[in-house]
N, C-alpha and C positions, 0 to 999 in steps of 0.2 A: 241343754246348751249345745252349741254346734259346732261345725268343723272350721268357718270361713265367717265373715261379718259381713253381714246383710245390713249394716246402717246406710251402707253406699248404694241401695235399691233405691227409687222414688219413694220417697215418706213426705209424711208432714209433723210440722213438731207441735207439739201441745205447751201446755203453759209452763208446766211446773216437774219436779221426777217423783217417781213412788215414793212411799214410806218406805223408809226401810224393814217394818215388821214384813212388808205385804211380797218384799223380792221373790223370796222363795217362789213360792205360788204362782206371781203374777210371769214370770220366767218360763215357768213349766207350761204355763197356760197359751203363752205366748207362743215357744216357740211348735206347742200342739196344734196349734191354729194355721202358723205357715208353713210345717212340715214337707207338705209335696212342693209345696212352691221354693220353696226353700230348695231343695234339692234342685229343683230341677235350674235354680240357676246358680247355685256353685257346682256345677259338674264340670266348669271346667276348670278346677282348681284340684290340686295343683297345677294338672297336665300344661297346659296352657301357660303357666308361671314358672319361668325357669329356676329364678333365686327359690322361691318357693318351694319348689321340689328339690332342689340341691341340701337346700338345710334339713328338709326329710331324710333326704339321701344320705348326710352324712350325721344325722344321729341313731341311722338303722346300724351305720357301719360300724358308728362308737359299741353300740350293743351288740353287734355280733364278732366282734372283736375281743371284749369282756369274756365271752363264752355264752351270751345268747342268755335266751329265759322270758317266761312271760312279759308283755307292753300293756298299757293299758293305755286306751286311750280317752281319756276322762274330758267329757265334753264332747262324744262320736259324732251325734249331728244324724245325718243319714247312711255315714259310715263310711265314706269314701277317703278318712286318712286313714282304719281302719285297713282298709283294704290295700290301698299303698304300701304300707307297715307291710302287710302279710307277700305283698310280691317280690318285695325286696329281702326277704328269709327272714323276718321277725315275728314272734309267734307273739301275735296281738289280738288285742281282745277293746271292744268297745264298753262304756259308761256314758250314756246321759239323763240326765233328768226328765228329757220329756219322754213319755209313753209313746204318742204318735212317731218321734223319733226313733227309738227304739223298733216300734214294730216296724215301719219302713226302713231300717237298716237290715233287721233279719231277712226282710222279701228281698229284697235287694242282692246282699251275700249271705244268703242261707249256709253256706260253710264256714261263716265266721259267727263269733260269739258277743252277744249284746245284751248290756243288765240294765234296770235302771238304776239309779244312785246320784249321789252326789259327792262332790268334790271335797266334803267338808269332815267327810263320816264312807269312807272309800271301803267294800266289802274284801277286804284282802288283809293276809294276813300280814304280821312285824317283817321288815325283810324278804316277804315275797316275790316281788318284782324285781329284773332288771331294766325294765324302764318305765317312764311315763311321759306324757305326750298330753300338754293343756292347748290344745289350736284352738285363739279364739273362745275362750271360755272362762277365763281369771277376770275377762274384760266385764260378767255380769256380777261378782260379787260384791259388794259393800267394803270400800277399801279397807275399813276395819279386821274384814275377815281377812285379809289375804294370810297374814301369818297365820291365821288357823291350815287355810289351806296346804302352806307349804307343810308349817308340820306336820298334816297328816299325809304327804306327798314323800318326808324324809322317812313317816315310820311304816308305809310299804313299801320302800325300795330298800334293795340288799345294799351293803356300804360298796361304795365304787358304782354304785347304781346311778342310770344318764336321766336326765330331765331335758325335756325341751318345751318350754314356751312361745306361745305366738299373741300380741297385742297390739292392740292402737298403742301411737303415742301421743303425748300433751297433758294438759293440764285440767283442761275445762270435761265435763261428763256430757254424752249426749241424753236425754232421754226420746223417745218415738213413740207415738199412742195410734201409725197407722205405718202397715208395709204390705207388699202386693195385695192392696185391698181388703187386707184384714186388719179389726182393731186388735189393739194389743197394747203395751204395757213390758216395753223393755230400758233398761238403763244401761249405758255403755261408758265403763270409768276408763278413760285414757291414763294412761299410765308414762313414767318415764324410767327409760329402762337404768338408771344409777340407783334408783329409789327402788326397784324390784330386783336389783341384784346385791342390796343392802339386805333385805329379809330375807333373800337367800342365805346369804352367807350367815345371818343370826338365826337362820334353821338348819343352820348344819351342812349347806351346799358348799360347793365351790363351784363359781362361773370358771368354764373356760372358754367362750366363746361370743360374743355380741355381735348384731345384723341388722344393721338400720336401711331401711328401704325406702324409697321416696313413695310417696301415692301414685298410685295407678288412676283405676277411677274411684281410690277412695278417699276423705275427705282428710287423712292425715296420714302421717308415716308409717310405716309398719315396724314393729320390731320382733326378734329372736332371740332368746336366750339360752344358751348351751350351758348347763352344770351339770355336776355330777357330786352323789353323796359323799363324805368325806367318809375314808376310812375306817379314822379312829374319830372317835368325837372329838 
């Protein structure tokens, strides 16, 4: 999964969206396919995007104001919110599910730290993290799964620990079976951010912060979501 959403690339759309047995896989596959390409056209994200970088900017401060502590960036992509994370004094570490992603984020920032994994089943221990960072990446799971993800999002952060999410919004799901002239096999669930800061809060979050963006060049609104673990359950 990645850092930025490539559905606003020239695509074409296909008939119908995957199975949901087939997500996993067909995701990984996916986004191993446009990996370079991939990269090389969100490079200018955030830098280029100001609201973009400002809500970086201010959930590196939430977390180093806490007293700091490992980030993860679950969904890394080619690595570049990874490495924003780390310029700003956050000691962050990347996750994603594709391989080609991964190894192209290590060549990339050889000084920072890249696994594969997934969102659903995160290598980290109860409480280890002060924070976590989904850019673009809640957008590929089966809405079904989101409250898997969250829970397994509250039970590696430390309590008072920050989250930040980033997603399409709306209603309707894209699916694309073509991007920079690769086939592939992605589905992209828009989301509305009342209805994803409801599972927050039934996973033990507390929102404190919402960011609705208009589209740029992409095909719907952007949103942001700022929470942070609750203390006591």
């Amino acid at each position: 999964m990645a850092e930025n959403d490539p559905s606003a690339a020239r695509t074409r759309l296909p008939s119908g969206p995957m199975t949901e047995l087939s997500w996993l896989s067909a995701t990984r596959a996916s986004y191993d396919a446009i990996a370079a390409d991939y990269a090389e056209y969100a490079a200018g994200d955030p830098e280029n995007r100001p609201l973009n970088r400002a809500v970086l900017v201010a959930f590196a401060e939430y977390v180093r104001a806490a007293g700091g502590g490992r980030v993860a960036d679950v969904g890394c992509g080619p690595g570049r919110i990874t490495a924003l994370l780390h310029t700003l004094g956050v000691d962050a570490f990347g996750v994603d599910l594709s391989p080609a992603m991964v190894a192209l984020a290590r060549r990339t920032h050889p000084g920072l730290r890249f696994s594969e994994g997934t969102m659903t089943e995160l290598d980290a221990a109860d409480g280890s993290l002060a924070g976590l960072v989904a850019w673009y990446s809640v957008i590929h799971l089966p809405p079904k799964l989101l409250p898997d993800a969250f829970g397994e999002f509250h039970r590696v952060l430390a309590p008072g620990g920050h989250l930040l999410l980033a997603f399409q919004t709306g209603d309707e799901p894209l699916h694309l079976d073509e991007v920079f002239g690769h086939e592939i096999s992605l589905d992209f669930h828009r989301l509305r951010p009342d209805h994803v800061a409801g599972l927050l809060d039934a996973a033990g979050f507390e929102v404190r912060a919402r960011v609705l963006r208009e589209p740029e060049e992409e095909r719907t609104p952007q949103a942001f979501l700022l929470a942070r673990k609750r203390q006591r359950p």
